[in-house]
N, C-alpha and C positions, 0 to 999 in steps of 0.2 A: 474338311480340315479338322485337325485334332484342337481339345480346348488350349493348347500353349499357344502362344502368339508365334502368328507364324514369320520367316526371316523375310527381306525385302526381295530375295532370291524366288522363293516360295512364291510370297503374294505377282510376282511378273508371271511365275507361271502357271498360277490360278488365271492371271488373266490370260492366257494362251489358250488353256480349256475351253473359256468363254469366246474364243474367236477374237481376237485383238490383235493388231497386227504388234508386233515388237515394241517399233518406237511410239505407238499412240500409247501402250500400254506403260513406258518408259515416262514420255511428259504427265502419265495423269497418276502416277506412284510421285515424283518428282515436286506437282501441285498439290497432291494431298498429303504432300510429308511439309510444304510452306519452305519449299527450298527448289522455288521454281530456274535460278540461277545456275544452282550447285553441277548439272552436266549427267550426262548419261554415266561419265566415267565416277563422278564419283559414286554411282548406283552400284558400277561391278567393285567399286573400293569397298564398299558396305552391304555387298549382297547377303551377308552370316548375320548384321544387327537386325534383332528383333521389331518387328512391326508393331508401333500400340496398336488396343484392339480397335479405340475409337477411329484412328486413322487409315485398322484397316478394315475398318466399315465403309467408313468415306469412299478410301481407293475401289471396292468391288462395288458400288452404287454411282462414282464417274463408270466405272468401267460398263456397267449395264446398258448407262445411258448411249456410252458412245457406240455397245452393239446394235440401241434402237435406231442410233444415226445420225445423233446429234454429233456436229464436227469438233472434233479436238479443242479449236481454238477459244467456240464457245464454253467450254466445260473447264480451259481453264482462265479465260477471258485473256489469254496473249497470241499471237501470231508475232514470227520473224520474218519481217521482208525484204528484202535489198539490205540483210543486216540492221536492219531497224528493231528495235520490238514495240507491236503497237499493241494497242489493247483495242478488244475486238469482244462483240455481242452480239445477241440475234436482231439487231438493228442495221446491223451491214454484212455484205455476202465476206465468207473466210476469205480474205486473199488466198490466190493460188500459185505456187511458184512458178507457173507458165507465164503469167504475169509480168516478170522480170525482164521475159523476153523484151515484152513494150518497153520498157524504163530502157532497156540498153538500146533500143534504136531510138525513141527521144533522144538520149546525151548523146547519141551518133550525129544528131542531123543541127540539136544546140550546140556544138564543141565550137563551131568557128565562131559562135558569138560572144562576143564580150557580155552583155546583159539583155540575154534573148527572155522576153514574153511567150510563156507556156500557159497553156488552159487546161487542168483535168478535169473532163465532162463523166459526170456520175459517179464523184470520189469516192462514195461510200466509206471506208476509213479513215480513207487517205491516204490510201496504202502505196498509189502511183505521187498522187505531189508530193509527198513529205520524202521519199525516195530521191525525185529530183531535185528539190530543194535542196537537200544535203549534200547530193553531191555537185549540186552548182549553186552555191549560197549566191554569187551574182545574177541569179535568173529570178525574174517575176512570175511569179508562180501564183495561179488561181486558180481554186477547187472549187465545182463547181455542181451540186448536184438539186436534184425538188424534193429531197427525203428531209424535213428537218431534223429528226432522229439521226439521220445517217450524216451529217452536217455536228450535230452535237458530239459525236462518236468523231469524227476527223481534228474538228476544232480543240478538242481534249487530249488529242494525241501531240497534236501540234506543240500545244502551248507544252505538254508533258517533254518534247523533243528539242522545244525551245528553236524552231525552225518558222520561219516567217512566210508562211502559206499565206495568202489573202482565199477569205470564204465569198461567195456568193450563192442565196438560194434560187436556181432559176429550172428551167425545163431546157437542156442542152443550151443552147449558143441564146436562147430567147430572149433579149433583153439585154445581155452582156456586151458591156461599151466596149470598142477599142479593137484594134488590129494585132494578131498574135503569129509567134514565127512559128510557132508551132500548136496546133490541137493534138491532144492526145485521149482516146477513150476507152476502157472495156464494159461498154455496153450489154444491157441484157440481150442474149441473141439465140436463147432455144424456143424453139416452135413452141407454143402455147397448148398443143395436144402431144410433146416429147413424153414418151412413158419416164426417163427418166428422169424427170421432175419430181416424182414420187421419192425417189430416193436423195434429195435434195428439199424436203418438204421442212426442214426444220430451218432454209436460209428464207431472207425476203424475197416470196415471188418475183415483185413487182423491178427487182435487181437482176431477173433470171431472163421472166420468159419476153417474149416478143412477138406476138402477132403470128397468123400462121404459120408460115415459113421461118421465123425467129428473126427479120429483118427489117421491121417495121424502124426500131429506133436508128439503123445504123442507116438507113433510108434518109428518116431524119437529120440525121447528124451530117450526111455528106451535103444534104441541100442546104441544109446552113453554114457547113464552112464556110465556103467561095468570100461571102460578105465579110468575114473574121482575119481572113487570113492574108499576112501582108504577100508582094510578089515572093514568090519563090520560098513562101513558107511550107509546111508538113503538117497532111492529117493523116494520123497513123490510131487504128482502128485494130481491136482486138476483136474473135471473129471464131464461129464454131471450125469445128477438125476440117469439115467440108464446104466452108462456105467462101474460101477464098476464090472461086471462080466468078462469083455472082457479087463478092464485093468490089476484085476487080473491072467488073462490067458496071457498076454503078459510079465508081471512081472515073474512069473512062469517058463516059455518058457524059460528067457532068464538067469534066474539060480538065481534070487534073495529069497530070504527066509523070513519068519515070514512075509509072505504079508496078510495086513490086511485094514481096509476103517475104517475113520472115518466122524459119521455123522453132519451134519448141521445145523442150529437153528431149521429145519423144521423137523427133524431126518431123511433126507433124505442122503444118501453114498454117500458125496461128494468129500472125498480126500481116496486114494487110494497109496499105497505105500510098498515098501519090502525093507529087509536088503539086502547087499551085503555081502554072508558068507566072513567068516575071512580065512586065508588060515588055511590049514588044517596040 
């Protein structure tokens, strides 16, 4: 770059050089100019105003960071989820917007209830209860994870959203009183020797991997529903590209019905989930 400060046109396509995709290069010009609200559009309104140079120091040092692999959300501490904005750290995995998929088959199988009882097992943010909370202020909602870090990051969003999540620190279903119409989870579920994890080195392992196969907690989680879930409630199970065949056989196994997967923005089977029959 020459010594004039460069436009905000300029510095997006400095960050192209460097390898950045469009829009991460877009929210982290956006965070470093402290107008993380302002929108992409107002970036092409102002693409000729001049860059300070302090801020565009900033912008090309986020930008480094995120070619080393740090995710968007932490560099600028916001994620949008279900239209929410949370704020997010290296204390819980970035929500993903595959993610979404689960929130919309939850409020599918809550719609007929008047004040259905939900459980999100490994909230990490919050990013799935605080989602159904909002859109069904009627529903009891418990977040429920064993990260207290990742529990202070949810609890903070909450009260920031002014949405009536109830927290519990436990290890899945462990402990946790009471019968629910629905459990809802996305679970860590990559094989513990997945190469890439490496490139995901900057989220909590311990949010990621699972045991060799990657299905050690979703193991978990379906052995403990049955005792949670009232008749004819839903555990709906968020799950690798590939692993709807084996979570279907585990759901099966342990006596739940109408198991079925729904897909992804990519149409790939990424949530996976059965009824609990009703007694008979």
């Amino acid at each position: 770059m020459n010594n004039t400060s460069p436009t905000l046109a300029q510095a997006l396509a400095q960050a192209r050089t460097l390898g950045l995709e469009r829009i991460d290069a877009q929210l982290l010009l956006l965070h470093a100019l402290a107008r993380p609200d302002a929108g992409r559009a107002w970036l092409l309104a102002h693409d000729t105003d001049a860059l300070d140079e302090a801020v565009h120091a900033r912008f090309i040092a986020l930008c480094q960071r995120r070619v080393a692999g740090e995710p968007v959300a932490y560099l600028t501490g916001r994620k949008e989820f279900y239209g929410l904005p949370l704020e997010v750290d290296a204390r819980v995995l970035d929500p993903r917007p595959d993610t979404e998929t689960l929130v919309d088959w939850a409020l599918e199988v809550m719609a007929p209830l008047p004040a259905p009882r939900v459980v999100d097992l490994g909230t990490g943010s919050g990013a799935i209860a605080l989602a159904l909370q909002h859109q069904r202020p009627t529903a009891q909602v418990l977040a429920v994870d064993a990260s207290a870090d990742a529990l202070a990051v949810a609890q903070a969003n909450a009260r920031r959203l002014d949405l009536a999540v109830q927290f519990q620190p436990a290890n899945w279903l462990a402990g946790v009183p009471g019968l629910f119409d629905a459990i809802v989870s996305n679970p860590p579920y990559i094989a513990s020797a997945d190469p890439h994890l490496a490139a995901l080195r900057h989220e909590p392992l311990q949010a990621l991997a699972s045991g060799a196969d990657g299905l050690d907690d979703i193991r978990a989680i379906v052995a403990q529903a049955p005792a949670h879930l009232r008749p004819g409630g839903w555990l709906l199970l968020e799950h690798g590209h590939d692993q709807a065949p084996a979570v279907w056989a585990l759901l099966a196994a342990t006596g739940f019905i109408q198991v079925q997967s729904r897909n992804d923005l990519a149409g790939i089977a990424r949530c996976s989930g059965g009824q609990w029959p009703t007694v008979k």
